[in-house]
C-alpha positions as CSV (number, residue, x, y, z in Angstrom):
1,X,0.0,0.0,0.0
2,X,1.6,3.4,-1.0
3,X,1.5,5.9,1.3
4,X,-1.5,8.3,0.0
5,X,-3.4,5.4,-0.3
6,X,-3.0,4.6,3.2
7,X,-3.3,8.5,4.2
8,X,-6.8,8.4,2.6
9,X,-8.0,5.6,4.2
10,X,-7.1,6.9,7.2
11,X,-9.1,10.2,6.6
12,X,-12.3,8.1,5.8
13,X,-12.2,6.3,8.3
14,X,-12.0,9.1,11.2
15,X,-14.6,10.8,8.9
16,X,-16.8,7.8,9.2
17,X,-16.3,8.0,13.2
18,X,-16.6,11.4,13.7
19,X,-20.5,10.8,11.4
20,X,-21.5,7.3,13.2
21,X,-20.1,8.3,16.7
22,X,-21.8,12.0,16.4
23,X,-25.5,10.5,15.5
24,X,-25.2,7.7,17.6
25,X,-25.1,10.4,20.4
26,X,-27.6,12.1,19.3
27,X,-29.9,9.4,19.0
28,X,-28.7,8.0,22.6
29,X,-29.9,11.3,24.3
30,X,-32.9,11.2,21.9
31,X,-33.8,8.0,23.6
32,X,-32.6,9.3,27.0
33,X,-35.6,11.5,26.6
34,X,-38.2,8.5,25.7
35,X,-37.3,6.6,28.6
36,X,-38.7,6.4,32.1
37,X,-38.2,9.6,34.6
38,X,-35.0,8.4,36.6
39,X,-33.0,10.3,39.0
40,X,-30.2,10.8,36.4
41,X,-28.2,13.6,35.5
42,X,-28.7,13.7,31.8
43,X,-32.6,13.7,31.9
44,X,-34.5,16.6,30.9
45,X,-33.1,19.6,29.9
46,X,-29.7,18.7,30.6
47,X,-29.7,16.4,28.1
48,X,-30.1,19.7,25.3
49,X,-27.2,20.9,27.1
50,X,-24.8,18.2,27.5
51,X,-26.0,16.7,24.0
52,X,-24.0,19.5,22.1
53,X,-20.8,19.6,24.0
54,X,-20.9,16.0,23.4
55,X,-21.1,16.4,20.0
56,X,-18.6,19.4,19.2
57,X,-16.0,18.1,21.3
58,X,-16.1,14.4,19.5
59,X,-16.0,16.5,16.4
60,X,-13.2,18.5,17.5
61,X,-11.4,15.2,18.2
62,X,-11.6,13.9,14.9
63,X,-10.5,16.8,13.0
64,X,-7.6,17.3,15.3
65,X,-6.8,13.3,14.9
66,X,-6.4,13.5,11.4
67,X,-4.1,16.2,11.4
68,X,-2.1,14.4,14.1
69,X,-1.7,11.5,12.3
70,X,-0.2,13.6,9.3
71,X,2.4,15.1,12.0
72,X,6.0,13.5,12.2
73,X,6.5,15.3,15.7
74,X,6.1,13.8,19.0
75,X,3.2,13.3,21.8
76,X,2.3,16.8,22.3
77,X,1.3,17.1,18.2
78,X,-0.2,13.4,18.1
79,X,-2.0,12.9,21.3
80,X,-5.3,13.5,19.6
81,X,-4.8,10.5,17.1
82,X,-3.7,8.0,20.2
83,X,-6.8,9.4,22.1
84,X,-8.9,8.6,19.4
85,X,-7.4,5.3,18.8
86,X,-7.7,4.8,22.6
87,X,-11.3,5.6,22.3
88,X,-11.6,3.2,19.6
89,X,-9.5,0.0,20.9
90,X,-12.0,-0.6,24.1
91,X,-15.2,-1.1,21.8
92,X,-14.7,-4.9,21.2
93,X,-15.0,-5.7,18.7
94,X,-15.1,-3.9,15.7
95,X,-13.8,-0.6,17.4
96,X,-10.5,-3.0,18.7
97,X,-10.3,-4.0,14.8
98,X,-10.3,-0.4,13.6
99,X,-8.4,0.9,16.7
100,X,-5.3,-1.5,15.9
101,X,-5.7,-0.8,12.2
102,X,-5.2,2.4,12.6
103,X,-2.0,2.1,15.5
104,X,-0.4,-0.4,12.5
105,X,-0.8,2.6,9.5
106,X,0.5,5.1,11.4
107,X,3.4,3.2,12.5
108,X,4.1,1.6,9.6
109,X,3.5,4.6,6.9
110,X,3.4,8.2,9.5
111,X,6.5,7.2,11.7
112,X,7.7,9.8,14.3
113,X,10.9,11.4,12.9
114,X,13.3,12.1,15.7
């Protein structure tokens, strides 16, 4: 696999997470709101709140993965990529799939430069 190749598939699959991930949320607080009153903190109107924030900052995660993973330079440039990935390896098992996937890539075609 040539590098751009690899660079590309890399890019759709964080797009596809940031989609899937986004309106699965959405459709989780949706249902939050269906179920049974229950003394818990996202019911009600804090669910509007919360819902967003949610939302944005899984966004903000992906877009700042993706440029991470096209960075060379250490930790402090690439912790959103290993944060996603992190995200990713503890949803067995698909997510595990993806999560190491996307750990072999980046070593193997974005390695840190020293």
């Amino acid at each position: 696999m040539k590098t751009q190749t690899a660079d590309r598939l890399v890019k759709i699959v964080i797009s596809l997470e940031a989609v899937a991930v986004s309106a699965l949320l959405i459709f989780n607080l949706w249902h939050l709101q269906q179920a049974e009153p229950v003394d818990n903190i996202l019911q009600g109107p804090m669910v509007w709140l919360m819902g967003p924030i949610f939302v944005v900052s899984w966004l903000w995660l992906c877009w700042r993965a993706w440029g991470a993973y096209l960075s060379p330079e250490g930790i402090k440039v690439q912790w959103p990529f290993w944060a996603l990935v992190a995200v990713q390896v503890s949803y067995f098992p698909i997510g595990t799939v993806i999560g190491f996937s996307l750990m072999l890539i980046k070593v193997k075609f974005r390695p840190r430069t020293i």
